[in-house]
N, C-alpha and C positions, 0 to 999 in steps of 0.2 A: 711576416705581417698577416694578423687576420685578414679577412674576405668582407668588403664593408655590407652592413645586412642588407637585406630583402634580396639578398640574389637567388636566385631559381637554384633548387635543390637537384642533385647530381643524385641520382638513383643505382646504384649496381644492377648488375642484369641475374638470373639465377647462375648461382655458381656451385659446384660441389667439390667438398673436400673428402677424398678418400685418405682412408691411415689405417691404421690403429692393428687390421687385420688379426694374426694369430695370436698379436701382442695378450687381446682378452683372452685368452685361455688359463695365461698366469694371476688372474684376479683371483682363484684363488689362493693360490700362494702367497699375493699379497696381504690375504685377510686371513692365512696363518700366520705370517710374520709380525703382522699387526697383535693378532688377539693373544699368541702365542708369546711372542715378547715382549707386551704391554705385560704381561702376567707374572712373568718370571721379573721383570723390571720392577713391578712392585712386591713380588713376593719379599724379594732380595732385600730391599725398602724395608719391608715392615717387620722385615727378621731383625736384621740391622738395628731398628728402634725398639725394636722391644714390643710391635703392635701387636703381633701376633704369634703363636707357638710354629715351631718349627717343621712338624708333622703335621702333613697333611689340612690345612685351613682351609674354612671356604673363601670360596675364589671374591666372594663379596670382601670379606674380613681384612683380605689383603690391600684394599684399592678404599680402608673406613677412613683413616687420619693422616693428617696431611703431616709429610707432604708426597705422600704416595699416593692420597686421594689425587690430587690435582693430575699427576700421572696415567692414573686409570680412568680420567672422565676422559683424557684426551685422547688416547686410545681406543675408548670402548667409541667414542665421537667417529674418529675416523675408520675404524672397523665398522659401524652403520651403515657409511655413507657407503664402504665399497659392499659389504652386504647387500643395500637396495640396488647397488647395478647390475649385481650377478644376479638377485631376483627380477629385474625385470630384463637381461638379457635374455634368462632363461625364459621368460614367459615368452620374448620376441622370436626365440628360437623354435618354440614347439610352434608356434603361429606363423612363422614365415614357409616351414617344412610341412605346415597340412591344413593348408586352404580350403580345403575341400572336407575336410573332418566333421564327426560327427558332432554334435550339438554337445553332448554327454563331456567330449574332450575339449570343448572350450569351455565348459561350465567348471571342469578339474582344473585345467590352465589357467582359470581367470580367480576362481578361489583359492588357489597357492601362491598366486601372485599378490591378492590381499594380504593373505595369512601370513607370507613373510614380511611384506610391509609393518605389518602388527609386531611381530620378533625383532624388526629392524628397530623399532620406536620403542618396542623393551628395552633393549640394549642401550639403548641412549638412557633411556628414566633411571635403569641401573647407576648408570656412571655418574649423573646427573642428583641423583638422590643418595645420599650414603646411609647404611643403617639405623646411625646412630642419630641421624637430624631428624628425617621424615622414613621412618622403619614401615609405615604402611605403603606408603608409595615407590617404594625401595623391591617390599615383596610383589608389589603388583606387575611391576618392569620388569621383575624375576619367573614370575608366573605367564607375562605375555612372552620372553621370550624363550622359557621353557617349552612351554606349553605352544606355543606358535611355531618353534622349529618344531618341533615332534608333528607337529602334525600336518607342515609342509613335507617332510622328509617322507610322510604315509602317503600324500596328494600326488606327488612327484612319480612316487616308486610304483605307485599302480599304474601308472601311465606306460613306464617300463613292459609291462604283460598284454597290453593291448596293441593286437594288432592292425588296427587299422589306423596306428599312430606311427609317424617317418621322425625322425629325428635326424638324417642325413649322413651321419656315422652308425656302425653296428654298436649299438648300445646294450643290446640283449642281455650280454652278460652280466654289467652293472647290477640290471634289475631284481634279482636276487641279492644282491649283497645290499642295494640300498633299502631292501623291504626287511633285510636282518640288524639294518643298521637303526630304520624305526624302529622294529621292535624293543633295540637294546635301549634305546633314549627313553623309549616309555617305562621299559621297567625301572632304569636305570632313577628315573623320576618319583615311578610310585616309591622306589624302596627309599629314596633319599627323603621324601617327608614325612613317610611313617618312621626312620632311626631320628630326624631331625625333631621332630615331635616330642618322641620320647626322652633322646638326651637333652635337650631343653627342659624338660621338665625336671628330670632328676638334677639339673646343675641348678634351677632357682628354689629346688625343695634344700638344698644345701646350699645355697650363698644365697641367700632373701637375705640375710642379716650384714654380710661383711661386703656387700658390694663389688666384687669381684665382677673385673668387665668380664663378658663371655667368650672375645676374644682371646682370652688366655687359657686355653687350655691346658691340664698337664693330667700326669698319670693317676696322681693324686686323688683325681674329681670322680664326682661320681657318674658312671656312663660315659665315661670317655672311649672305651674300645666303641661302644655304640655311634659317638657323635665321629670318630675315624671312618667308620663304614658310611654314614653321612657323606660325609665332605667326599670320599674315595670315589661315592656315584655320581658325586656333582660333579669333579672334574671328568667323570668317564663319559657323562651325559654333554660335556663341554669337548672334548675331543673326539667325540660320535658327530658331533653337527660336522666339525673343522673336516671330520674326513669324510662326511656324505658329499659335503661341498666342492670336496679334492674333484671326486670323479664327476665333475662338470666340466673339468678343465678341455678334456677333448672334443665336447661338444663345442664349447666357447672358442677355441683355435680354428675352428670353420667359420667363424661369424666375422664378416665384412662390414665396418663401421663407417657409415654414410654420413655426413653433416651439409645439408641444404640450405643454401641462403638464399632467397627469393625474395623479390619488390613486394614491397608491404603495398599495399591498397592505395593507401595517401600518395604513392610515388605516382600511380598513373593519373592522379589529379592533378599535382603538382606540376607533371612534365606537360601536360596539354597546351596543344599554342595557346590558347586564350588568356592563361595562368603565366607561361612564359613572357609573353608580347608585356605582363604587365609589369610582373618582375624588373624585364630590362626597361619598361619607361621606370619604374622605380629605382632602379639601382644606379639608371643615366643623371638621374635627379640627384639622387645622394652625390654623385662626385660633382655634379655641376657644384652642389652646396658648397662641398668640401673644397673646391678650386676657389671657390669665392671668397670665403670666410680665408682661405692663406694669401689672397690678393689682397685683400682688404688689412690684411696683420703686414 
């Protein structure tokens, strides 16, 4: 039976739940299983129907028509969502390990914590916009979250080299491999829009007349070996991020996941005698009614 109203609000006291513990260190592996088999799950799809050529496509091309679209919003959706925790685990992790740091290392930690936010909201416009409906706002999601991993991956890796930063595990070693692994996504970047540029161009200088979607590529076309080296960097720039992200995993396995529940403000008005004392004349009242009105029937 509900609780008849006006009765005095019952407040919990502060509580904490502990969990989750080493659990977070596999987040990233969840966001390769996500990104990595959302991809293959639609490539599969779009071979299958005919959306796209079998070699090499870009990773957009695969996730353009439904119903592989639908597939790859929900995936790139859920690959976001765990994206933004490992960025801001990661941001909570350099900040919990150097309190005392220099000004210089929270202005790095609090701008790669933006910047992947921006890649995280790429990723979504991606999935979210498909080429062929809104092709600007499609490249734009492409370009934030190109362009926004690469240069959290540089933000991060420099932090690697400085020592007056703790991170709580010997990370040292990392720090060269994830400064080699910027490197490769930036290249990896410029050379996929300088070949995407040019095979573009040579496939509309040759099908302006017959219509020819662009997702079909074949051997045939003109610039083809070019637009393969294309797509080749984009997924090499797509598996550069997945494994900068890998070697977080052992930082994130030290990090102890806290959840506080504390009395909102209104509880300690609420609970006050003067608030209570009225309550119960009020709620005395209500069953006084309520006894009367079923005497009365």
């Amino acid at each position: 039976m509900a609780p008849p109203p006006h009765l005095p609000v019952q407040c919990s006291k502060t509580m904490t739940v502990q969990g989750f513990g080493s659990l977070l260190g596999y987040l990233p592996f969840l966001l390769t299983l996500l990104i990595g088999g959302g991809i293959v799950m639609c490539y599969c799809m779009a071979v299958a129907y005919g959306h796209v050529e079998a070699a090499f496509p870009y990773i957009s091309d695969t996730g353009t028509f439904p119903p592989e679209s639908c597939v790859f919003t929900l995936f790139l959706n859920c690959a976001a969502v765990v994206l933004l925790a490992i960025f801001t685990l990661k941001y909570l992790h350099v900040v919990q390990y150097n309190r005392q740091c220099s000004s210089a290392v929270t202005r790095i930690n609090t701008a790669a914590l933006v910047i992947g936010y921006v890649a995280a909201f790429g990723i979504m416009v991606v999935g979210a916009f498909q080429e062929t409906n809104v092709l600007a706002v499609h490249v734009l999601g492409a370009m934030m979250a190109f362009i926004g991993g690469t240069v959290y991956m540089f933000l991060i890796a420099s932090l690697g080299f400085r020592r007056d930063v703790n991170f709580g595990v010997d990370e040292r070693g990392y720090a060269k491999a994830r400064l080699f692994m910027a490197f490769l996504s930036a290249i990896s970047f410029i050379i996929m829009n300088i070949t995407t540029g040019i095979a573009i161009g040579m496939w509309h200088l040759q099908h302006q007349y017959d219509h020819k979607q662009p997702q079909l590529w074949s051997k045939n076309d003109d610039g083809y070996n070019i637009h393969l080296v294309a797509t080749a960097f984009e997924w090499v720039m797509a598996l550069d991020l997945l494994a900068f992200l890998m070697t977080f995993s052992q930082e994130l396995h030290i990090i102890q996941l806290q959840v506080v529940l504390v009395r909102h403000p209104l509880c300690s008005i609420l609970s006050s005698p003067a608030v209570s004392a009225n309550s119960q004349h009020t709620t005395q009242d209500v069953l006084l009614d309520t006894d009367n009105e079923l005497c009365e029937s």
